[in-house]
N, C-alpha and C positions, 0 to 999 in steps of 0.2 A: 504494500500500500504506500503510496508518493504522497508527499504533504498536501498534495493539492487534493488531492480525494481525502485525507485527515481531518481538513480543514471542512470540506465538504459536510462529512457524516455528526462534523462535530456542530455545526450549525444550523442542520436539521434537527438535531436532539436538544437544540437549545429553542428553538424557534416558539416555542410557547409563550416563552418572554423575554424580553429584552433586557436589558443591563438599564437601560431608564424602569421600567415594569418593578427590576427590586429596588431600585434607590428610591422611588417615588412610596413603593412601599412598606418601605423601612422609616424613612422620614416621615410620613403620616402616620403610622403606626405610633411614631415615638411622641408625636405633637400631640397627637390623641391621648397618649399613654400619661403624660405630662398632665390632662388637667385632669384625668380620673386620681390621680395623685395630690393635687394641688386639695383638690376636693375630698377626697382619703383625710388628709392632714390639718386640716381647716375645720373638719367635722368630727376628728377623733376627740371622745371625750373620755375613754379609758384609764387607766396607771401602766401601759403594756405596749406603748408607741416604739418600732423600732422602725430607724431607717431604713436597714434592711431589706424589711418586709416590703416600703415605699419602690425600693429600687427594684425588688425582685417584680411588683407591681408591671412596673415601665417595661421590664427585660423578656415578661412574660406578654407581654401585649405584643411587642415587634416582633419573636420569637413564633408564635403562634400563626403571626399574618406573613412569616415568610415559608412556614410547615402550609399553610395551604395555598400560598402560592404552586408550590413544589407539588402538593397533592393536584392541585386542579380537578381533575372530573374523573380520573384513572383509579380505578378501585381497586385497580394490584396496588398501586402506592400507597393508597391508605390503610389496607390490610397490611403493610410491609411496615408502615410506620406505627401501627397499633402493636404489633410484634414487639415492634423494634424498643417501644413505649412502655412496656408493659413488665419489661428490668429493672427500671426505677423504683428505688425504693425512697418511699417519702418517712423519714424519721421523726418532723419538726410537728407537734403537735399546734393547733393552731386553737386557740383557746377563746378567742372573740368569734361566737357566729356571726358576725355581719364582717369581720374580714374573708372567711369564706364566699361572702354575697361579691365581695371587691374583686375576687380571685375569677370569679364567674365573670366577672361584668369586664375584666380584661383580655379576658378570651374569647366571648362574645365578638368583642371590638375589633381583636386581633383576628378572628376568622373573617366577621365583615372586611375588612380590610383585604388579607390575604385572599380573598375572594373577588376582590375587585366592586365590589359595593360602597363603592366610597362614599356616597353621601346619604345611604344607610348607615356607615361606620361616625361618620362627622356630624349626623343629627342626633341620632342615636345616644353618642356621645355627651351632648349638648342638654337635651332635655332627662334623663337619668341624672346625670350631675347637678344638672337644677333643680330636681324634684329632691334627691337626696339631701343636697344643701339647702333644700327648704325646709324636710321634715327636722333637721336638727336646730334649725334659728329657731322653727316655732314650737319646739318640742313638743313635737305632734306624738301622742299615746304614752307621754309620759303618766308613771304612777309613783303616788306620794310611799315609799316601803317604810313604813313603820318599828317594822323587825330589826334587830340588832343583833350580833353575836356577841355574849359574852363566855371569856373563858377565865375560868376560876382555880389556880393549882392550891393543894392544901397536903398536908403529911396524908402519908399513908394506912395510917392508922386510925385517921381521924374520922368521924361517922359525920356524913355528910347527909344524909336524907332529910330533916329537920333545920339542918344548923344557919339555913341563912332564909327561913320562911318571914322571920318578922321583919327581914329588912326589904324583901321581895316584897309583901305587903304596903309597905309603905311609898315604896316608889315605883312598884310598876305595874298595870294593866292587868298583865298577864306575862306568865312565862311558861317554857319546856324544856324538859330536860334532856339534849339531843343527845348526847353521847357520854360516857364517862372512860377514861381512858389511862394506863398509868405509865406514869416515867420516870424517867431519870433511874433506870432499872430496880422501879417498883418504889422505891422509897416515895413518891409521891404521886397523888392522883389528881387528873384533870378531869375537870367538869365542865360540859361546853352545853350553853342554855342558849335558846332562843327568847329574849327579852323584847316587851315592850313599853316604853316607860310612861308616865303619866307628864302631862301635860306643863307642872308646876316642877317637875322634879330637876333636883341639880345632879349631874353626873357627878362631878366632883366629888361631894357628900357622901352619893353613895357608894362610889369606889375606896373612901377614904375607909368606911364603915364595914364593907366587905375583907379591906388587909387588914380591919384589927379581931376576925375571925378567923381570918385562915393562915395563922402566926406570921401577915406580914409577907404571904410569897407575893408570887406573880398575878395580878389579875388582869388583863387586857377586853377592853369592848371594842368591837369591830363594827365598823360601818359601811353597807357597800359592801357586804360578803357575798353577793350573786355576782359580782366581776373577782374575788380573789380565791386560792385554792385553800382551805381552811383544813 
């Protein structure tokens, strides 16, 4: 085979698309990718924001619209790259479900995109990110949680069934008693309550009033314990 037939078979096998076709799609891809990011970050209201995750965002948006450029309409290729896909092992648990939603909504974009839907992928883009940064200025389906965690440690020895009713009484609502648990190998036990306190009551007070029952250990109230690992 002479380079002039090399040349030949190799621009037959490219002729799907041109070298404009991926740079146009790689750069829209990225400008897209950029404000589902911008809008990611502007709307996070979590404790668990990593860069990261923001970049890996962007990389999986271009990455996706140039996998289906490559696949186009051929169904051996996408059977070959679902194969090819299906080695990766994903380790990083992802612990915000509405970062899952972001993960979706970059791929989405990036298929648009890599499909050549462009102004599916550019409106698409546009009003999802609007609507998104809407529901979080106007904190649309927020609820007031009233619930607390408090955790209580005390000696091991110590009978805890009773010991802190009359101060539960006085400052809170209601409470449960979700777990009991021990540490510091065994020498002492944790007590982790679902609390909720009355209207008038000072935290301060009653935490001061809870360490001079439980000789003084550790006691911690948690707030926002549906975003952290307890």
């Amino acid at each position: 085979m002479d380079f002039t037939t090399f040349l030949t078979n190799f621009q037959d096998a490219t002729d799907v698309f041109s070298t404009a076709d991926v740079v146009f799609t790689i750069i829209l891809g990225f400008v897209l990718a950029l404000v589902i990011a911008w809008v990611y970050k502007s709307t996070y209201t979590g404790v668990a924001y990593t860069q990261s995750y923001v970049h890996t965002l962007i990389l999986m948006t271009m990455v996706v619209a140039v996998i289906m450029l490559i696949i186009g309409s051929n169904i051996a290729r996408a059977f070959a790259l679902v194969g090819a896909l299906s080695l990766v092992r994903f380790r990083n648990a992802v612990k915000d479900t509405r970062d899952v939603g972001y993960i979706f909504y970059a791929m989405a974009i990036g298929m648009a995109v890599g499909t050549r839907f462009y102004l599916l992928a550019a409106v698409g883009t546009i009003i999802i990110s609007f609507i998104l940064w809407g529901m979080v200025s106007l904190n649309l389906f927020a609820k007031d949680i009233k619930e607390q965690i408090l955790k209580i440690r005390l000696p091991g020895d110590m009978n805890y069934e009773t010991l802190f009713d009359s101060i539960f009484a006085r400052y809170l609502n209601r409470f449960n008693l979700i777990a009991v648990e021990t540490v510091q190998a065994g020498a002492q036990t944790e007590l982790v309550y679902g609390v909720e306190f009355k209207r008038e009551s000072q935290t301060q007070a009653f935490l001061n009033e809870l360490r001079q029952l439980n000789d003084n250990n550790k006691v911690a109230l948690i707030t926002g314990h549906h975003e952290v690992d307890l």
